[in-house]
C-alpha positions in Angstrom: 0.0 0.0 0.0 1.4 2.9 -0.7 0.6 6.4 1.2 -1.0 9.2 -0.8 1.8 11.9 -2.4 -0.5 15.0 -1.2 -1.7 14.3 2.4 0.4 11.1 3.7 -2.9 9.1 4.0 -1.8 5.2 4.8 -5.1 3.7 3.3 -5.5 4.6 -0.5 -7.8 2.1 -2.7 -6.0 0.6 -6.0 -8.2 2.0 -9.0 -7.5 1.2 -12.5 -3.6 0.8 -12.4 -3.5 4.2 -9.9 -4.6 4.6 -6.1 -7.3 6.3 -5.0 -7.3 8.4 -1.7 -10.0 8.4 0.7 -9.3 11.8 2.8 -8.1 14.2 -0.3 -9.3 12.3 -3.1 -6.2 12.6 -5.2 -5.5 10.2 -7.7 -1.7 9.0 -8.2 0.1 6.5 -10.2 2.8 4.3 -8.7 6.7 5.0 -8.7 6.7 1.7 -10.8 5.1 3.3 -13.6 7.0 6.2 -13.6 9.2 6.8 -17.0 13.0 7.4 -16.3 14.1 10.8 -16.2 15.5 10.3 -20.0 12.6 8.8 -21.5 10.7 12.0 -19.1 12.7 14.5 -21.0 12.6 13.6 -24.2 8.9 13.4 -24.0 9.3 17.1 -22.9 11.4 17.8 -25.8 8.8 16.8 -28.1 6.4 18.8 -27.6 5.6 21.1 -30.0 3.6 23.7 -28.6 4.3 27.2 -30.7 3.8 31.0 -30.4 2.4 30.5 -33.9 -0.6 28.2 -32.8 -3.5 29.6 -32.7 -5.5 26.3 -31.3 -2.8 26.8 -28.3 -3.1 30.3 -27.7 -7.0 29.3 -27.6 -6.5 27.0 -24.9 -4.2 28.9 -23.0 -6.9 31.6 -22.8 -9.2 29.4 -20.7 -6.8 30.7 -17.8 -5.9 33.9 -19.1 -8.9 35.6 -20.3 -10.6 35.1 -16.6 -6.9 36.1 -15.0 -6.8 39.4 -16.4 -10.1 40.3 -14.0 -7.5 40.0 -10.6 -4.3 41.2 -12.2 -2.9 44.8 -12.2 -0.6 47.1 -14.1 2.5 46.9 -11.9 2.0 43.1 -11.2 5.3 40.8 -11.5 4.3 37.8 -13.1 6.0 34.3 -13.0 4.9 31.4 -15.0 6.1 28.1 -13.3 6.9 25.2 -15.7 6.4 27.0 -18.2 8.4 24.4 -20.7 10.6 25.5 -23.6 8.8 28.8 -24.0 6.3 30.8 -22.2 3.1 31.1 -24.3 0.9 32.5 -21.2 3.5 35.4 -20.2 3.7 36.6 -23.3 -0.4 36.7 -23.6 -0.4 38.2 -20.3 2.9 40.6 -20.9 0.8 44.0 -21.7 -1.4 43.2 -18.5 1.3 43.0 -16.4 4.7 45.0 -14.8 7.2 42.1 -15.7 7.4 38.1 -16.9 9.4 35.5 -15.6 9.7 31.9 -16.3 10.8 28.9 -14.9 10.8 25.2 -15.5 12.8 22.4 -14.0 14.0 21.2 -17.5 14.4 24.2 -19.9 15.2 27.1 -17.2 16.3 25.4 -14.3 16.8 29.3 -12.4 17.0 28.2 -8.8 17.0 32.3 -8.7 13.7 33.1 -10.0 11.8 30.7 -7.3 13.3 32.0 -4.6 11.6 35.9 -5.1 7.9 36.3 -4.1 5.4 37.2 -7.4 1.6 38.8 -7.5 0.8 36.6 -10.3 1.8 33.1 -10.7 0.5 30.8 -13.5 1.4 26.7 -13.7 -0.7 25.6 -17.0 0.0 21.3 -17.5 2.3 20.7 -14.7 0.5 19.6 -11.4 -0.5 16.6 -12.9 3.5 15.9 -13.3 3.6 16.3 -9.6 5.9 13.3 -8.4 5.9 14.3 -5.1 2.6 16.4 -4.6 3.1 17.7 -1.3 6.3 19.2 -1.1 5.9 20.3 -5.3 2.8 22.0 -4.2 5.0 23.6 -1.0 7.6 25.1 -3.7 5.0 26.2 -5.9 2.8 27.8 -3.6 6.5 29.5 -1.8 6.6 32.1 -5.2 2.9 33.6 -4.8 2.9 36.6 -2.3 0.8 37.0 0.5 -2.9 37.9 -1.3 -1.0 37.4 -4.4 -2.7 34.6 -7.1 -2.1 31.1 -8.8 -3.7 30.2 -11.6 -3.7 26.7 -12.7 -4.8 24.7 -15.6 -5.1 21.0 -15.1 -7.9 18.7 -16.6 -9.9 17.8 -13.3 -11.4 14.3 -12.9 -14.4 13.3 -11.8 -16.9 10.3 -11.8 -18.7 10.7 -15.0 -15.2 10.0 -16.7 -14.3 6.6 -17.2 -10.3 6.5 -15.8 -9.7 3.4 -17.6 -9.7 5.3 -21.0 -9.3 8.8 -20.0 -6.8 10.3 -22.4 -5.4 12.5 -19.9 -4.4 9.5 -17.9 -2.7 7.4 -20.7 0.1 10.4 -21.1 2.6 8.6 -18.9 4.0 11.8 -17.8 0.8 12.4 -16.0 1.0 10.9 -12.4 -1.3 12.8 -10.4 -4.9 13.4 -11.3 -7.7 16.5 -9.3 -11.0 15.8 -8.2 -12.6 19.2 -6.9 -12.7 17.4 -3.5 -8.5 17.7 -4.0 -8.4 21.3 -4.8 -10.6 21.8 -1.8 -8.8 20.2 0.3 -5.5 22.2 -1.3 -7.4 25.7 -0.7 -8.0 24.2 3.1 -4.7 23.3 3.7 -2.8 26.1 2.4 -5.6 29.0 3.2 -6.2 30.1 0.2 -9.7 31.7 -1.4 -10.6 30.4 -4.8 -11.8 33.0 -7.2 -12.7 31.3 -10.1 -13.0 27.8 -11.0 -14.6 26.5 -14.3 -15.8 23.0 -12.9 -13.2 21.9 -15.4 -9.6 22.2 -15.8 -9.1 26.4 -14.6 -8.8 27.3 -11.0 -7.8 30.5 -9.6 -6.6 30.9 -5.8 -5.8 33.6 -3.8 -3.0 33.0 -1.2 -4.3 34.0 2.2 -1.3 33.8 4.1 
């Protein structure tokens, strides 16, 4: 049995090749199915997400169109794994004071996480999580105090059918969001959610 990445429970229920928890309701693939960090990076490398896609920018907008309603003029913005370019700052770049970027692969700046930011955006990369608890700890140590997070993650719930869920059969996708997770998140971490479309955008607000 293994104990849930996000809140240490001991008694998660196997589910379709993943574990189900019982207190957070986070879904989570086993270290066993995890690809090595080669195989992980060249899958990275692959993509081919471009400034020049319109179908892209489209879905990128389902977290920055209702962003721009809680961002300001002199806001510092950082976009956290944001891969080998950073579509949503550069949507967002008139909106906002200043963009920075970071991701563990293509800008591995230890620098930019350690400064505090009024906006921080982390589209695709929860569900990458490989150890939720402490990921979500460094993500959530870059939003100031009343500052917000926006993230984009396709949420699961029990109308889907895991077994053939596309967004589960990416292998780089280890950890899956059932609302009853992100409310648990907000809980945990006190902070106010703003916006949430029922379906892969959620806004927070950091209350500490």
């Amino acid at each position: 049995m293994l104990n849930c990445p996000l809140c240490n429970c001991s008694s998660a229920n196997y589910v379709g090749n993943s574990f189900s928890c019982p207190e957070c309701k986070l879904i989570f693939k086993t270290p066993l199915s995890f690809l090595s960090k080669d195989d992980e990076d060249k899958r990275y490398q692959s993509h081919q997400n471009s400034n020049q896609d319109q179908g892209y920018i489209d879905f990128l907008n389902k977290l920055a169109t209702p962003l721009q309603k809680f961002i300001k003029q002199n806001d510092e913005l950082l976009d956290y794994g944001c891969g080998p370019f950073s579509q949503i700052s550069k949507i967002l770049e008139s909106e906002v004071k200043s963009t920075s970027f970071y991701d563990p692969l293509f800008f591995p700046n230890s620098e930019v996480t350690s400064r505090l930011y009024d906006v921080v955006t982390c589209t695709e990369v929860v569900e990458h999580f490989k150890s939720a608890k402490d990921d979500w700890e460094q993500l959530l140590s870059t939003v100031k105090p009343n500052g917000i997070l926006g993230i984009m993650t396709q949420f699961y719930n029990e109308e889907i059918n895991f077994q053939k869920w596309w967004y589960k059969n990416d292998p780089t996708h280890i950890v899956f969001y059932r609302q009853e997770t992100l409310d648990y998140i907000a809980k945990k971490y006190s902070l106010k959610v703003l916006y949430n479309d029922q379906r892969s955008v959620i806004i927070f607000q950091n209350g500490l």
